[in-house]
C-alpha positions in Angstrom: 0.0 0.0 0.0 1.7 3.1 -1.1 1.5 6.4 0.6 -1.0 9.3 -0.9 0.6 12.5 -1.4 -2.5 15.6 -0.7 -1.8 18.6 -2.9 0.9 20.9 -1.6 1.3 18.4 1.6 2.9 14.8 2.9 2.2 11.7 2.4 -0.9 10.8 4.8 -0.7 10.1 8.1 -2.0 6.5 9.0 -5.1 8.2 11.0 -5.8 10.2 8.6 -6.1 7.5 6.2 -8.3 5.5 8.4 -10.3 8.3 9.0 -10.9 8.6 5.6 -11.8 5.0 4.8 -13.8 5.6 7.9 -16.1 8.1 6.2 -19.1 8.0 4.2 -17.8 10.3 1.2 -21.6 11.2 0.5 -22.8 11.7 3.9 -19.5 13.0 5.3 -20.4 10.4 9.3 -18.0 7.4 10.3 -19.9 4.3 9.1 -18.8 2.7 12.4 -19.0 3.3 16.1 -17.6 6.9 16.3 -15.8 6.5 19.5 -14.6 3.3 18.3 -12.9 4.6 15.1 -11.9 7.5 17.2 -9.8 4.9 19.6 -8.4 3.5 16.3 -7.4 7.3 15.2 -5.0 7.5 18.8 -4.0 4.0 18.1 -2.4 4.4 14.7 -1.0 7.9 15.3 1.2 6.1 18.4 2.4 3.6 15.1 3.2 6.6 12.7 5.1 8.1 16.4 7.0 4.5 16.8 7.8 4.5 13.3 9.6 8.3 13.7 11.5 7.2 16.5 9.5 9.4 18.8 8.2 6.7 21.2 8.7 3.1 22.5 6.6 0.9 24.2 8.4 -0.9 27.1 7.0 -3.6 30.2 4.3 -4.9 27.7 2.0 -1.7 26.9 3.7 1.4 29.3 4.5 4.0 26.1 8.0 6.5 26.9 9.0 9.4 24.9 12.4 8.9 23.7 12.7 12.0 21.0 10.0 14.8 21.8 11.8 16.8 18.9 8.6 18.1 16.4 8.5 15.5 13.3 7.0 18.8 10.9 3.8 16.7 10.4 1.2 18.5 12.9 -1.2 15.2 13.5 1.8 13.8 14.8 3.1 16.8 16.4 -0.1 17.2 18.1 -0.1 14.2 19.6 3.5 14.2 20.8 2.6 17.0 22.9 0.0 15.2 24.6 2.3 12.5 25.6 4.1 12.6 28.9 7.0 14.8 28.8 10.3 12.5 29.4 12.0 15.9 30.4 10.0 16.1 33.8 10.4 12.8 34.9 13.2 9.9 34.0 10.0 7.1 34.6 7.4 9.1 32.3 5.0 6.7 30.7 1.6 6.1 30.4 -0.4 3.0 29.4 -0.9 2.8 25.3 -4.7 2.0 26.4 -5.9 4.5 28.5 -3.7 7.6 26.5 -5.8 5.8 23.3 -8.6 6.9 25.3 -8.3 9.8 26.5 -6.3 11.1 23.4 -9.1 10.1 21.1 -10.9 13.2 20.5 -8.3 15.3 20.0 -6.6 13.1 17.8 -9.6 13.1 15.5 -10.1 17.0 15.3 -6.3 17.0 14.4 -7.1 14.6 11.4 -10.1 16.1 10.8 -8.5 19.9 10.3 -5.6 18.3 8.7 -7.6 16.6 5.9 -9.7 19.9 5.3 -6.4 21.3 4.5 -5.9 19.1 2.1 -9.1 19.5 0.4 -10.0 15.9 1.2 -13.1 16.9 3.1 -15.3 19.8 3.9 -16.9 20.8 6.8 -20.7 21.3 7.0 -22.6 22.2 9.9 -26.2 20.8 10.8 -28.2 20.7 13.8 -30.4 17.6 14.8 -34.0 18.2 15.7 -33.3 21.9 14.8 -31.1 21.7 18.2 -28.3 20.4 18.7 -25.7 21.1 16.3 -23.0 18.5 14.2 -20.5 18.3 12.0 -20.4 16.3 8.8 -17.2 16.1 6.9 -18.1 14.5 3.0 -15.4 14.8 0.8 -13.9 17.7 -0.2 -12.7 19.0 -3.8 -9.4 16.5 -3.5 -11.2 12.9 -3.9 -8.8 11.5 -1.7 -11.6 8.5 -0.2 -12.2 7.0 -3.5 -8.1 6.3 -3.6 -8.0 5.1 -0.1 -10.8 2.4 -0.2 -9.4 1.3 -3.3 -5.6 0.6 -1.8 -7.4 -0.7 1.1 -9.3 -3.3 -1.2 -5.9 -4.1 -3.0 -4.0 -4.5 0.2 -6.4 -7.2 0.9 -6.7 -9.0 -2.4 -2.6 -9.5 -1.9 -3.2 -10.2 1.5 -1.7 -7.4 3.3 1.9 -7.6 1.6 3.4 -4.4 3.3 3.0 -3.4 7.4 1.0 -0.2 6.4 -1.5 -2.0 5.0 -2.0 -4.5 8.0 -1.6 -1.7 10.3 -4.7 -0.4 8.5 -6.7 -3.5 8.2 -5.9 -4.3 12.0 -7.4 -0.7 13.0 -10.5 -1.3 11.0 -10.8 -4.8 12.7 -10.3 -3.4 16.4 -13.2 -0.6 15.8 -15.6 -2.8 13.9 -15.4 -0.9 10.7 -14.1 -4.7 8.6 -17.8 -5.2 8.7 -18.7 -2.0 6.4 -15.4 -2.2 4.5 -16.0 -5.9 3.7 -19.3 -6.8 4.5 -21.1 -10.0 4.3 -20.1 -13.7 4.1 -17.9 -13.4 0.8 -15.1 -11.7 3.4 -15.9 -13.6 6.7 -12.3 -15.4 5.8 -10.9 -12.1 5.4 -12.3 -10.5 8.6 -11.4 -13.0 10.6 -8.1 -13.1 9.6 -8.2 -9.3 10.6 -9.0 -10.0 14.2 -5.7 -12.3 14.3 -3.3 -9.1 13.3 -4.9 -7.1 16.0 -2.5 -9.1 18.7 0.5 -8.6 16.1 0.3 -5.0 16.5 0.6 -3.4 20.1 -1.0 -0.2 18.9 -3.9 -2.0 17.1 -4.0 -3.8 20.6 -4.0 -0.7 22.6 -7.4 0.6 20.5 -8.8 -2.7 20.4 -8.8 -2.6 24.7 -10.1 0.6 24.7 -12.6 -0.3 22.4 -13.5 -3.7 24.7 -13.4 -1.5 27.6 -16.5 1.4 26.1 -18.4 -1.7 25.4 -18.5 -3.4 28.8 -19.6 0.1 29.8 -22.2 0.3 27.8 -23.6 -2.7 28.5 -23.1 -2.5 32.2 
């Protein structure tokens, strides 16, 4: 799965590529669980950090700052800051599950303003019941959905030859969005060899936990 280059930017970011197979193009929502896909969105941004050389992940799941320098890419940036600083104390960590969590949302707004930069989406504001207002984010003037799904759909038909791709295919397994991405029983094969590279990959791990843990509270 080769990177996509936005006009007059980087190569995407894994979240924002999951957030972008993530949303219906037409109707601009997540066609998943929004606070699931938003633990996937923290969970691959600590993979884009790992692969930088920003952080490590040590005693099974504790993650530790070892560069805090800026990488230049602000989704990562962003959420380098919100990590613990390894300049105030030699010990500073934090568990990959519960930063997933509490990182989500602000994770997703930074992929969310990053990929209106790019064009990819556009924000539209609406109000439910006349109310309460929401944002919907279809895509922009930059088609840059079509080109993700269709990697995506490659990546599988090869059966996931390169670590991007898995990492991808594990996040949409951990937040339930394999279902809408290859529904029904022609890819029951494929989704369940999803749920096997969740374990593979500690950050695909760390959403899947956090995603475990908002469903035991909703059903408690």
């Amino acid at each position: 799965m080769t990177d996509m280059q936005g006009p007059g930017a980087g190569a995407l970011t894994l979240p924002e590529e999951l957030l972008l197979l993530a949303l219906d193009p037409v109707r601009g929502r997540p066609m998943s669980n929004p606070k699931y896909l938003r633990y996937g969105l923290a969970g691959a941004v600590l993979a884009d950090l790992e692969a930088a050389g920003r952080i490590t992940v040590e005693r099974g799941d504790r993650i530790s700052v070892t560069n805090p320098l800026l990488t230049g890419e602000p989704v990562l940036d962003g959420a380098l800051a919100a990590l613990p600083d390894p300049g105030k104390s030699r010990s500073a960590s934090v568990k990959a599950h519960r930063w997933v969590r509490t990182a989500a949302r602000p994770v997703q707004e930074l992929c969310l303003h990053r990929l209106e930069g790019r064009g990819a989406v556009r924000r539209e504001t609406r109000r439910a019941l006349g109310l309460f207002p929401y944002a919907r984010f279809p895509v922009g003037t930059v088609d840059l959905s079509g080109p993700a799904r269709a990697r995506f759909r490659s990546a599988i038909d090869a059966r996931l030859p390169d670590r991007r791709g898995r990492l991808l295919a594990a996040y949409a397994s951990a937040t339930d969005l394999d279902t809408k991405l290859l529904p029904g029983g022609a890819f029951r094969s494929q989704r369940r060899d999803l749920k096997r590279l969740i374990k593979q990959e500690w950050t695909a791990n760390a959403a899947h936990h956090a995603v475990q843990m908002e469903k035991n509270s909703a059903s408690s």
